[in-house]
C-alpha positions as CSV (number, residue, x, y, z in Angstrom):
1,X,-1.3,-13.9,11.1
2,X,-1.5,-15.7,8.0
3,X,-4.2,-15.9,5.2
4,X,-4.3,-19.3,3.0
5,X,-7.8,-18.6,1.2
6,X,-8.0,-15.5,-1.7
7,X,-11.3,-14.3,-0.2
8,X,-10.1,-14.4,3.2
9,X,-7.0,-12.8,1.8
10,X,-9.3,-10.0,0.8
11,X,-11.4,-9.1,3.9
12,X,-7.9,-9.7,5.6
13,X,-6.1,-6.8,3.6
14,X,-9.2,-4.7,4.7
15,X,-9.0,-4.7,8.3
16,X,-5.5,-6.2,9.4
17,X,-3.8,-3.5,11.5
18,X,-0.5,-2.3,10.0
19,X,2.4,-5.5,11.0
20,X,-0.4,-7.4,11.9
21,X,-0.8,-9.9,8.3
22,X,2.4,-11.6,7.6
23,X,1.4,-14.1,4.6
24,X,-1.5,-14.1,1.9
25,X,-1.5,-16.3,-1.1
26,X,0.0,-15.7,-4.3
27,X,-3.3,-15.4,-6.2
28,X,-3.8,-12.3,-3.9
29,X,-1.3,-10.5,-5.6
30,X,-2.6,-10.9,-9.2
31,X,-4.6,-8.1,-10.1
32,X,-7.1,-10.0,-12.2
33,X,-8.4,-11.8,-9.5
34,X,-7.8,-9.7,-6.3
35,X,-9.0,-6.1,-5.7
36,X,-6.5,-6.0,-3.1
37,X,-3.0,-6.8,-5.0
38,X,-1.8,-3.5,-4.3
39,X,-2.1,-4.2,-0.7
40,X,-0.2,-7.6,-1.1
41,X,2.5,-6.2,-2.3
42,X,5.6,-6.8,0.2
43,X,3.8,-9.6,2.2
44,X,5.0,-13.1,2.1
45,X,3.2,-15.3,-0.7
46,X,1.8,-18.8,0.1
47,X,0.7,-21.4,-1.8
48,X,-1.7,-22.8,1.8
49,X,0.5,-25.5,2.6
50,X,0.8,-26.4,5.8
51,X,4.0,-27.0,5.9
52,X,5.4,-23.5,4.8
53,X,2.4,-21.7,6.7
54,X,3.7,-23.7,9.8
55,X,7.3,-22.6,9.2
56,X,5.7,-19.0,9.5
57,X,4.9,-19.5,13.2
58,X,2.1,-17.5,12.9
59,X,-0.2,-17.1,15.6
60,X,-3.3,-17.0,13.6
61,X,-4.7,-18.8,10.2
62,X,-7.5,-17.4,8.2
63,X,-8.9,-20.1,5.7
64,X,-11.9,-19.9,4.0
65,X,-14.8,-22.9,4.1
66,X,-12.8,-24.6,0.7
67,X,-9.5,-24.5,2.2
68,X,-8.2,-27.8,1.9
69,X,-9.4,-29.8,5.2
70,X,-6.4,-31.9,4.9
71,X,-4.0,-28.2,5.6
72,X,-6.8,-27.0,8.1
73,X,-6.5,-29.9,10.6
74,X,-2.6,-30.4,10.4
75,X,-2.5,-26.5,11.3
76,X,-4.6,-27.6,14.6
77,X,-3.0,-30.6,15.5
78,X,0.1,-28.5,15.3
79,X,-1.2,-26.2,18.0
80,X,-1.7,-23.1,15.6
81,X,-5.5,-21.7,15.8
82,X,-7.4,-21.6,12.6
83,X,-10.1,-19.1,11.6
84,X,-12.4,-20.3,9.0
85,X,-13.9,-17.6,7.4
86,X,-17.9,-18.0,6.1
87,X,-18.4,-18.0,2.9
88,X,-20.6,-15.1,1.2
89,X,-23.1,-16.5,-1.1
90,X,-25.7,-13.6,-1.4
91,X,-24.8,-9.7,-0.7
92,X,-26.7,-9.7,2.3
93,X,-23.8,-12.7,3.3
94,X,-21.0,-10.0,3.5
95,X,-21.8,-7.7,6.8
96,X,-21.1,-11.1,8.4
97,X,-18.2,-12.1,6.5
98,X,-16.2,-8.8,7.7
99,X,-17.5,-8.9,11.6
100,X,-16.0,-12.5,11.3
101,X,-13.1,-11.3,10.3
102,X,-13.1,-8.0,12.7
103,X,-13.3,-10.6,15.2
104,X,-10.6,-12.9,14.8
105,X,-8.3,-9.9,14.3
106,X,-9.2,-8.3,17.0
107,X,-10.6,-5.5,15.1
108,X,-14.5,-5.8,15.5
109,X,-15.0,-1.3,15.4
110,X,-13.8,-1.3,11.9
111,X,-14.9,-4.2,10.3
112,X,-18.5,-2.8,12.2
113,X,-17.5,0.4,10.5
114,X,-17.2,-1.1,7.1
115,X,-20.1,-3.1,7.6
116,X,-22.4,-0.3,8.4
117,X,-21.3,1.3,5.0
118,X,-21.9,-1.5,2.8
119,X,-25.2,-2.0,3.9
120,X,-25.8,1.8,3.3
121,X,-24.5,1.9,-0.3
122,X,-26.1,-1.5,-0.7
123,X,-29.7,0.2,0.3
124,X,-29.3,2.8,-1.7
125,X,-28.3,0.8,-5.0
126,X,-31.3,-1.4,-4.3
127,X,-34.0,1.3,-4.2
128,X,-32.3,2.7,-7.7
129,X,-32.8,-0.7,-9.1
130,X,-36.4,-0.6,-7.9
131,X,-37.1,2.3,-9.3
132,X,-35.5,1.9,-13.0
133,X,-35.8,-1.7,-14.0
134,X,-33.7,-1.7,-17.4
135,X,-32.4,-4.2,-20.4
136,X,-32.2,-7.7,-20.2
137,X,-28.4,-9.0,-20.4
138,X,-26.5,-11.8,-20.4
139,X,-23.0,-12.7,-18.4
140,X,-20.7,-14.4,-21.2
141,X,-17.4,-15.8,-20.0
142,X,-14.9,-18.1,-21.8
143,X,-16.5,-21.4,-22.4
144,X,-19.8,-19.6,-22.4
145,X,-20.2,-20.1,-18.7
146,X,-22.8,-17.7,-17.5
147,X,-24.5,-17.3,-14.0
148,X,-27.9,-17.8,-13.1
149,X,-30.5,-17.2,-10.3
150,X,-29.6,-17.6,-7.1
151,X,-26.0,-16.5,-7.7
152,X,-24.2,-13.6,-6.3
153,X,-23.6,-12.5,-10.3
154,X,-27.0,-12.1,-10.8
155,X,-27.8,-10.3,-7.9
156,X,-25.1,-7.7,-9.2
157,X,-27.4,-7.9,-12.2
158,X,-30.2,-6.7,-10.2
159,X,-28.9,-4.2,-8.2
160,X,-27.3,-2.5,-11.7
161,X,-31.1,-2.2,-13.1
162,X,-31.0,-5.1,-15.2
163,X,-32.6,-8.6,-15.9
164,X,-30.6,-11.8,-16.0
165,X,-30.9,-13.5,-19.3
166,X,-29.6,-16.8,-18.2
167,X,-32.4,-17.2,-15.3
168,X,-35.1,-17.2,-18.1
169,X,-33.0,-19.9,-19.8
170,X,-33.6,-21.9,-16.5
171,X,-29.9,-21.7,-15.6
172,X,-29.9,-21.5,-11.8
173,X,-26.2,-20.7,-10.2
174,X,-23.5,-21.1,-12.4
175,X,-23.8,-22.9,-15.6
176,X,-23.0,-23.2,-19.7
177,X,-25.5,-21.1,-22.0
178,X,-24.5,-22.6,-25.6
179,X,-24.2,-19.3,-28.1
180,X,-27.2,-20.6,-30.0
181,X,-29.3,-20.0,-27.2
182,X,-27.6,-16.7,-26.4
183,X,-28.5,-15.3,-29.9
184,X,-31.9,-16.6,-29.6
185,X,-32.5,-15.5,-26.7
186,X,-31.3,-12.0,-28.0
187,X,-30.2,-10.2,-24.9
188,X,-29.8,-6.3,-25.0
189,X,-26.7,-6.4,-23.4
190,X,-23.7,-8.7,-23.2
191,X,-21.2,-8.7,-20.1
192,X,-18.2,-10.2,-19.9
193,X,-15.0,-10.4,-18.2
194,X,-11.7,-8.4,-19.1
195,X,-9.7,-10.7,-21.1
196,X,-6.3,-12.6,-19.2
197,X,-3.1,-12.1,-20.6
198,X,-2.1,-14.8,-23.4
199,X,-4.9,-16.9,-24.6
200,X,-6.9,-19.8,-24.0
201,X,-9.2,-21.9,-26.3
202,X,-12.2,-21.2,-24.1
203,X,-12.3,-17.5,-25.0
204,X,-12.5,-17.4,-28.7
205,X,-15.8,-17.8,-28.1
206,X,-16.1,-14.4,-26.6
207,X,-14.5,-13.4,-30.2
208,X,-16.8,-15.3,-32.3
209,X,-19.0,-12.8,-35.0
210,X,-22.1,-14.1,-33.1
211,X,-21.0,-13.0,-30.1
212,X,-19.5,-9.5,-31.0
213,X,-23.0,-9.1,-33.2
214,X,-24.8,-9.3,-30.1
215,X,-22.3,-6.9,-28.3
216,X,-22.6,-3.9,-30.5
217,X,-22.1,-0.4,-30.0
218,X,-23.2,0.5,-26.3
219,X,-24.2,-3.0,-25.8
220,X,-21.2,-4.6,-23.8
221,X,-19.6,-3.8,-20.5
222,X,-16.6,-5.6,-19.3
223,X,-16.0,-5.9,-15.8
224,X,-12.5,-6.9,-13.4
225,X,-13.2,-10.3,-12.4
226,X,-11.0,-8.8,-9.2
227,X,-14.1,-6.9,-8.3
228,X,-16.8,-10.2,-8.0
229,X,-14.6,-12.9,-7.6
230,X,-14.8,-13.0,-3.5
231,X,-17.8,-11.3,-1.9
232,X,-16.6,-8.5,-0.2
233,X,-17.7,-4.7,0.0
234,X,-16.1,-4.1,-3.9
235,X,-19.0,-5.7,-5.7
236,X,-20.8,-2.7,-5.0
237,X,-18.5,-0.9,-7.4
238,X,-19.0,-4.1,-10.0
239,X,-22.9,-3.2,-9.4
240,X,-22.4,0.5,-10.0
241,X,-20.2,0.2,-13.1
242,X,-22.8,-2.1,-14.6
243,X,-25.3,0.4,-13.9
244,X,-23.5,3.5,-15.4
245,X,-23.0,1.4,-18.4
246,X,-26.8,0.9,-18.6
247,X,-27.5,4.9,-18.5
248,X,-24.4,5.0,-21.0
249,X,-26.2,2.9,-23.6
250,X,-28.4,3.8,-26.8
C-alpha cells in the first residue's frame, strides 16, 4: 500500500499492520508537519506522482479529497485501486476518518478501537471546557494568518477553555487579522506556532514589539503545527497542551 496525501499518511502510520505500508510522502517525514515522522522513517518517500507510485506496484492508494485528480484517475485507469480518504473538517469528522481507513486496510477492530478512544478523551475534554470557560486568545501565525469560527483551530480553542479572538473580529475559517486589530482587540493570550528552521519574511511579524507586548509573561503558548495540521486523534493533545497553558497562566 501506498499513501500520496500527508493526512492520509497519518491515519495510515496509525493502523497499517507491520509490512503492510510501503510508501508515504516526503512531508510525512518532517517533524514540523507530521506527528508521525518517526513512524516514516525507513518507508519509501513520494512526491504522489503517479508515475513513481505506479512503479511501486502497489496494491492499494490512499489519497486524500485534494490529491491531485489528474494522479487519482491515471492510478485507476492503470488498474491500481484508489482509496480516497474524507477529509476531517470538525473533531466530530475524525471517528469517520479512521473507520475509513480501518476499512480499506483491512483493519476495521483497531481503527474502531482508536475511534472509541477519541471520542472518550474528546467527551471528557468537552465537559472540562464546559465547566471552566477561560481567557480570550488569539492564533497568530506568520503573515498574521489566524483561524476563525467554524474551523477545526478554533474548536481546539474551545475544547482548551478558551475564546477565539478572531471569531469576534468576524473572521470565519481561516483568514488575515492585521496586528492593529490584534492589539486592539487586546487578547489575553497569544498562540502561535513553533518557529521553522531558517526564516521567512512572513514571520517577523510574530517578532514585532507589538506582538511580543501582547505575548508577555504566561501569556503565549506555542504549539507543533505537527499536532493540528491533519485531523487525526493527536489534536486532542494540541487541545490539552493549550489547556494546561491556561491553568499555567497568571
Amino acid at each position: 500500500m501506498v499513501s500520496v496525501n500527508l493526512c492520509a499518511d497519518q491515519f495510515a502510520l496509525m493502523l497499517a499492520a507491520p509490512g503492510q505500508l510501503v510508501s508515504v510522502t516526503h512531508v510525512a517525514a518532517d517533524p514540523h508537519v507530521s506527528v508521525m515522522a518517526a513512524a516514516a522513517r525507513g518507508l519509501h518517500l513520494n512526491r504522489a506522482q503517479a508515475e513513481e507510485v505506479h512503479a511501486l506496484a502497489p496494491d492499494l492508494v490512499l489519497a486524500g479529497p485534494w490529491t491531485s485528480a489528474y494522479t487519482v484517475s491515471l492510478l485507476r485507469r492503470l488498474g491500481i485501486a484508489v482509496t480516497v480518504i474524507p477529509d476531517v473538517r470538525t473533531l466530530d469528522d475524525v471517528p469517520d476518518a479512521l473507520r475509513a481507513t480501518g476499512t480499506a486496510l483491512g483493519r476495521e477492530a483497531d481503527a474502531e478501537a482508536m475511534a472509541a478512544s477519541f471520542t472518550a478523551d474528546l467527551d471528557t475534554l468537552r465537559a472540562a471546557a464546559r465547566d471552566a470557560p477561560g481567557p480570550r486568545a488569539v492564533l497568530h501565525n506568520p503573515g498574521n494568518y489566524t483561524s476563525g469560527t467554524g474551523s477545526m483551530a478554533d474548536q481546539i480553542l474551545t475544547l482548551a477553555g478558551l475564546s477565539n479572538v478572531a471569531a469576534e473580529a468576524g473572521i470565519a475559517g481561516g483568514g488575515w487579522l492585521a496586528l492593529e486589530s490584534m492589539v486592539m482587540l487586546a487578547p489575553d493570550m497569544v498562540i502561535g506556532a513553533e518557529p521553522y528552521p531558517g526564516a521567512s519574511r512572513a514571520e517577523e511579524v510574530l517578532r514585532h514589539p507589538a506582538a511580543r507586548a501582547l505575548a508577555g509573561p504566561g501569556r503565549r503558548a506555542l504549539l507543533a503545527d505537527s499536532d493540528w495540521v491533519c485531523g487525526t486523534p493527536h489534536v486532542l493533545r494540541a487541545a490539552a497542551h493549550l489547556r494546561h497553558a491556561v491553568e499555567r497562566a497568571p
